[in-house]
C-alpha positions as CSV (number, residue, x, y, z in Angstrom):
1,X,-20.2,0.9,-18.3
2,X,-18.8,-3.0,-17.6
3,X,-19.0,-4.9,-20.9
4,X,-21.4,-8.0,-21.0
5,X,-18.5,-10.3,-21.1
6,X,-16.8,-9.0,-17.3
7,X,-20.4,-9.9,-15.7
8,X,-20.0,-13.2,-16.6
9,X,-18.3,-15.9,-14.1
10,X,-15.0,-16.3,-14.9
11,X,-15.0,-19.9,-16.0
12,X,-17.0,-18.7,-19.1
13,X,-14.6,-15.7,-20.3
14,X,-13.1,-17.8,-22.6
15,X,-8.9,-17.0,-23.2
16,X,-9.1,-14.3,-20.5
17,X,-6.8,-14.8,-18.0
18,X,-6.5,-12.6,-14.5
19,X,-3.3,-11.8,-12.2
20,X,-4.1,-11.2,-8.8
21,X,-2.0,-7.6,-8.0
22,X,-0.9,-7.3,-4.6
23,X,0.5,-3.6,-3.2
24,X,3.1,-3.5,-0.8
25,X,3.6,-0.2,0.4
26,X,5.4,1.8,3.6
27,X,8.7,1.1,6.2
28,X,8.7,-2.6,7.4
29,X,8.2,-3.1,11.2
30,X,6.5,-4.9,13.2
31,X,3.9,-4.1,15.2
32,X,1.8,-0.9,14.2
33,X,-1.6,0.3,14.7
34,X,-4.9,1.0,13.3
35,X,-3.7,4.8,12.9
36,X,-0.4,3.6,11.6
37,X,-0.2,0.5,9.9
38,X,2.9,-1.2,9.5
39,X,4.2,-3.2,6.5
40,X,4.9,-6.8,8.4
41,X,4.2,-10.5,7.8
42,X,0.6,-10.4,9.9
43,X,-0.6,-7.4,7.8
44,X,1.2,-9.3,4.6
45,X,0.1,-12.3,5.2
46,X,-3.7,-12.3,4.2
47,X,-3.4,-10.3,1.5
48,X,-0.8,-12.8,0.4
49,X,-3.1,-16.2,1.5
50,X,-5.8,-14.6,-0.7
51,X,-3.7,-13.7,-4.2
52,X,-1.8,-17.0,-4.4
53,X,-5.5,-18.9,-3.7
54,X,-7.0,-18.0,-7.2
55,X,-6.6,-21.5,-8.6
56,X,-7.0,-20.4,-12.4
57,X,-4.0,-17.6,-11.5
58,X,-0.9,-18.8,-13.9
59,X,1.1,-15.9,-11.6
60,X,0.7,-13.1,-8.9
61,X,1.6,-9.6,-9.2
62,X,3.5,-7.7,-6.4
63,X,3.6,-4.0,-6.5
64,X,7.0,-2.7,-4.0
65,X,7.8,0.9,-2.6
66,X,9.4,0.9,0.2
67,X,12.6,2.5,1.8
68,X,13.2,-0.7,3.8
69,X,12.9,-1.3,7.8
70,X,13.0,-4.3,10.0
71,X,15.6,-7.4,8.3
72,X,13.4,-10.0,9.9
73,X,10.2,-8.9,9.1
74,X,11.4,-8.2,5.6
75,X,13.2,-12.0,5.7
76,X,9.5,-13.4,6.9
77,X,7.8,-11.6,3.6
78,X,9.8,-12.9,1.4
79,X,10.1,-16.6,2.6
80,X,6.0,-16.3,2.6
81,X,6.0,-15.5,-0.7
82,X,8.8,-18.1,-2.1
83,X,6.6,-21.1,0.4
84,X,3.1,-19.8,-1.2
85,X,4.6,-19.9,-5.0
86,X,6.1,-22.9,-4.6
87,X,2.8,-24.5,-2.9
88,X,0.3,-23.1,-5.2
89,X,3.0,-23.4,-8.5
90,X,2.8,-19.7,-9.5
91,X,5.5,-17.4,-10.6
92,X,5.9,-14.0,-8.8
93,X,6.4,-10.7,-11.2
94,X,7.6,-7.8,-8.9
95,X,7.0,-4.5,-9.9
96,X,9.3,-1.9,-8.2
97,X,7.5,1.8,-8.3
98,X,9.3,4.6,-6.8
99,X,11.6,2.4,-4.1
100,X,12.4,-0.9,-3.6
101,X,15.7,-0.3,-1.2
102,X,17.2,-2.0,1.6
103,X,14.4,-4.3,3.0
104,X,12.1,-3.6,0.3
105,X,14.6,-5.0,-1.9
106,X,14.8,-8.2,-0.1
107,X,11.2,-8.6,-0.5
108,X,11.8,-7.6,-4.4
109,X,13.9,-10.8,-4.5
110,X,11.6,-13.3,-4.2
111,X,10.0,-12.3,-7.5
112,X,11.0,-14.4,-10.3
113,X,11.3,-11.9,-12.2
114,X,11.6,-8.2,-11.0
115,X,10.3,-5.2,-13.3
116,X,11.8,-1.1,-12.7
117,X,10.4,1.9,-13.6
118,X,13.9,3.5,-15.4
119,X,13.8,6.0,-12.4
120,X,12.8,4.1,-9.3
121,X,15.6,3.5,-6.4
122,X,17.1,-0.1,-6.4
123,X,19.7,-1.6,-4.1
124,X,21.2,-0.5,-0.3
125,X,21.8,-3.7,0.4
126,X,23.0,-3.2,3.7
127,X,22.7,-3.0,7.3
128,X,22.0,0.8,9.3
129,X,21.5,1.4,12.9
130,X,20.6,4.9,14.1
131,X,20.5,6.5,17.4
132,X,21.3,9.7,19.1
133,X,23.3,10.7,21.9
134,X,21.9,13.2,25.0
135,X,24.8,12.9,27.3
136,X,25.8,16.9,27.0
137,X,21.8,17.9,27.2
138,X,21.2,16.1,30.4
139,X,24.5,17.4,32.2
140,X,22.8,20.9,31.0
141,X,19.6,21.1,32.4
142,X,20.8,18.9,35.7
143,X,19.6,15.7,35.4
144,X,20.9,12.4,36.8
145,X,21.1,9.7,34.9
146,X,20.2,6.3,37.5
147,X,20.3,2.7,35.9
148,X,20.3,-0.4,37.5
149,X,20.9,-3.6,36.1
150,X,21.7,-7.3,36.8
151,X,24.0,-7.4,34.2
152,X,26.7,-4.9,32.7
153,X,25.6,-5.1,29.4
154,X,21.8,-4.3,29.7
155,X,22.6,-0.7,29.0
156,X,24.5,-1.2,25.9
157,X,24.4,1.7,23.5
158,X,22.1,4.0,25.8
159,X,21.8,7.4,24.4
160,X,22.1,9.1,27.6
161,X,25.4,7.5,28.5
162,X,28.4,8.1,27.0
163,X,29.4,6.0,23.7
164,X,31.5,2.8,24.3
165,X,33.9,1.3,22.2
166,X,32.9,-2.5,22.9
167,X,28.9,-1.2,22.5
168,X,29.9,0.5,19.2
169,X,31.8,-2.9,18.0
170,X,29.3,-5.6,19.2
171,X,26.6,-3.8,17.4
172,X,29.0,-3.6,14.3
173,X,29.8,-7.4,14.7
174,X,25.4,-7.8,14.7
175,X,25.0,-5.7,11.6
176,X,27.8,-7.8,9.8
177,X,25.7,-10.9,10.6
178,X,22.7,-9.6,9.3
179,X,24.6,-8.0,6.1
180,X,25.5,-11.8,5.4
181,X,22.3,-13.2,5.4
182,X,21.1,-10.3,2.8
183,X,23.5,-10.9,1.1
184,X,23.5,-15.0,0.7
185,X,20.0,-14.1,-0.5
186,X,20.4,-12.0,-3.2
187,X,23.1,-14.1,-4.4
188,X,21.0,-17.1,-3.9
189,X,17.8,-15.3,-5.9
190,X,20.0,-13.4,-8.6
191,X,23.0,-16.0,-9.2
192,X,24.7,-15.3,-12.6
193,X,22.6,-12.3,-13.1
194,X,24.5,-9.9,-11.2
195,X,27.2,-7.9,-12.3
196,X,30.4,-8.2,-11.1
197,X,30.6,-5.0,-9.2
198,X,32.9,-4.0,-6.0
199,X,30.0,-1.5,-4.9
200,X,26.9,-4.5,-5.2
201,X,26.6,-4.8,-1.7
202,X,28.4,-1.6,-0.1
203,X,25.0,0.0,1.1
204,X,24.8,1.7,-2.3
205,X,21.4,2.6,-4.7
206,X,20.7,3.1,-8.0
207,X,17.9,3.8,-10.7
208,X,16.0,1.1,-12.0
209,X,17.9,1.5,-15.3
210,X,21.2,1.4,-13.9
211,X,20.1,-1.8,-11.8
212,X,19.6,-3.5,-14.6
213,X,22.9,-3.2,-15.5
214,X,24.3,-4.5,-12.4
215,X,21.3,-7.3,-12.5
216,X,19.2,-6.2,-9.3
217,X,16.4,-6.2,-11.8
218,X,14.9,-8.1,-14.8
219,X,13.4,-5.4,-16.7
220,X,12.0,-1.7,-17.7
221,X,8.6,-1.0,-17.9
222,X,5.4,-0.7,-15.7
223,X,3.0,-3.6,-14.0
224,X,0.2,-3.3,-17.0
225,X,2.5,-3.3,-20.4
226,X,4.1,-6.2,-19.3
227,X,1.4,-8.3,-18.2
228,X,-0.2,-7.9,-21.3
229,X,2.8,-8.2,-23.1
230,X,3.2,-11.9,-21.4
231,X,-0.6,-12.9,-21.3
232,X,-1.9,-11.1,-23.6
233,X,-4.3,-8.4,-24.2
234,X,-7.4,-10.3,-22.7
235,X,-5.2,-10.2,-19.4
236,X,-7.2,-8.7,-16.5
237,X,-5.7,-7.3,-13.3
238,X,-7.0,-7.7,-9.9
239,X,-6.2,-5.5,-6.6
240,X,-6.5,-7.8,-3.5
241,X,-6.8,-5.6,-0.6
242,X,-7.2,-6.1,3.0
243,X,-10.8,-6.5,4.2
244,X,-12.8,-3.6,5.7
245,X,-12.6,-2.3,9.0
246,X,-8.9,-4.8,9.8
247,X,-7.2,-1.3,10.7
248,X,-10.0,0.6,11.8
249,X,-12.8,-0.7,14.2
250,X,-15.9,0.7,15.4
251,X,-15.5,1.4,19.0
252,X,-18.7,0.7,21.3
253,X,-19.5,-0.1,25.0
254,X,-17.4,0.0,27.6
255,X,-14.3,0.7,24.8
256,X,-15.8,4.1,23.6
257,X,-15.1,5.9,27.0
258,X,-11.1,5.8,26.5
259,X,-11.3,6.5,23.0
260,X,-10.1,10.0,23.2
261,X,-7.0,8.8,25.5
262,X,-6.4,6.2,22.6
263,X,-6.4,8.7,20.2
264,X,-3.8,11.0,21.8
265,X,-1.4,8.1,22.7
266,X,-1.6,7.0,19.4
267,X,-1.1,10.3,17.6
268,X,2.1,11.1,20.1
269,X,3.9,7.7,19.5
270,X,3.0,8.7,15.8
271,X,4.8,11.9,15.4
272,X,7.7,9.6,17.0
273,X,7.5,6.9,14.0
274,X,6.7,9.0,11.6
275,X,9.7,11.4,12.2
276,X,11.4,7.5,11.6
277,X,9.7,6.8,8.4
278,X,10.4,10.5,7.3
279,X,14.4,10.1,8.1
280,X,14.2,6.8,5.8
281,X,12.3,7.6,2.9
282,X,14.7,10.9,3.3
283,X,17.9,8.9,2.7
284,X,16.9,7.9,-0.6
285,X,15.6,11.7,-1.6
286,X,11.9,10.7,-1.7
């Protein structure tokens, strides 16, 4: 049963102060779909509007697990979040639960302070690309591959021609680029706080506790104990979620007669991305 005091407005709860708690949960991408939503700045972005709105808010709470996924959409979350905390005057507390790797660590950055469980997954500050190659299954079952292109390069890196040198290279020289800008970040965001370490920025990952040592995090402990500890133990959290029915419409009219073809589009390019989504929570043994 709610005590008397949490039905009043919040202007007369006198000393009781409330952190809006935002969760930020999945692989970053962009895109996605009302079966399979994708962690990206337009699904971030109202959640985010909405927490850093609370006037009487002296902070806002960001809960992380993720295994990482697109640099820029991971890049546009965390500039949202520095540009809203700056705007509004509020400091940013990240809590990292199970993962916080790769992207997901560049979101953790823009915390002001950034909070580990001991055994969560910190780190992989890197850049990965991934493929396949079919050029041995195709010449089996007798199948042609025809391209046609206006320009030599359009079928760099295809997976159903064979690998090239300059293809491999040019991608590397990309994923060096990219590599740079994380890591200008994390240097910009953690300064003197990280260790000096040849390893920092190999790719590699490590518990919460060890990444504490190495100064990828601020702190041990969980979202609650510490907000209490720094506001007290009047402090209230509040969950800001997305508004109902933002993934999932109802479908009427002329819509509801290609619902089922919807449905089995959806669920094939979904065994697709989530075979992807498997592969990278898999690198980190989650």
């Amino acid at each position: 049963m709610a005590s008397i005091t949490s039905l009043l407005p919040r202007r007369f709860r006198k000393n009781e102060v409330t952190i809006p708690v935002i969760r930020l949960q999945g692989v970053i991408m962009s895109g996605g779909s009302q079966f399979r939503p994708a962690l990206n700045l337009a699904t971030v972005s109202p959640l985010l509007n909405k927490a850093f709105s609370d006037k009487k808010a002296p902070a806002v709470a960001i809960s992380i697990n993720s295994p990482g996924g697109s640099p820029v959409q991971s890049r546009l979350i965390f500039q949202r979040i520095r540009d809203l905390a700056e705007e509004e005057d509020k400091k940013v507390f990240v809590f990292v639960e199970d993962l916080a790797a790769s992207g997901g660590y560049m979101i953790a950055i823009a915390g002001d302070e950034i909070i580990a469980d001991p055994s969560s997954i910190v780190g992989s500050i890197g850049v990965v690309s991934a493929g396949f190659g079919f050029t041995e299954m195709i010449k089996k079952i007798g199948v042609q591959r025809r391209v046609y292109t206006s320009g030599k390069n359009k079928v760099s890196l295809d997976p159903f021609q064979a690998e090239k040198k300059a293809d491999v290279d040019h991608l590397k020289t990309l994923q060096e680029d990219v590599h740079k800008v994380f890591i200008d970040m994390v240097k910009q965001r953690r300064g003197a706080k990280l260790a000096d370490n040849d390893d920092l920025f190999t790719g590699l990952f490590w518990s919460g506790q060890k990444g504490q040592e190495l100064g990828l995090v601020d702190g041990l402990g969980d979202m609650r104990s510490f907000l209490k500890d720094r506001y007290g133990d009047k402090m209230k959290m509040r969950l800001i979620t997305m508004p109902r029915g933002l993934f999932g419409r109802r479908v009427t009219g002329a819509a509801a007669g290609d619902w089922s073809s919807r449905v089995a589009g959806a669920a094939a390019a979904g065994l697709v991305d989530a075979a992807e989504e498997r592969a990278l929570w898999g690198r980190f043994g989650l």
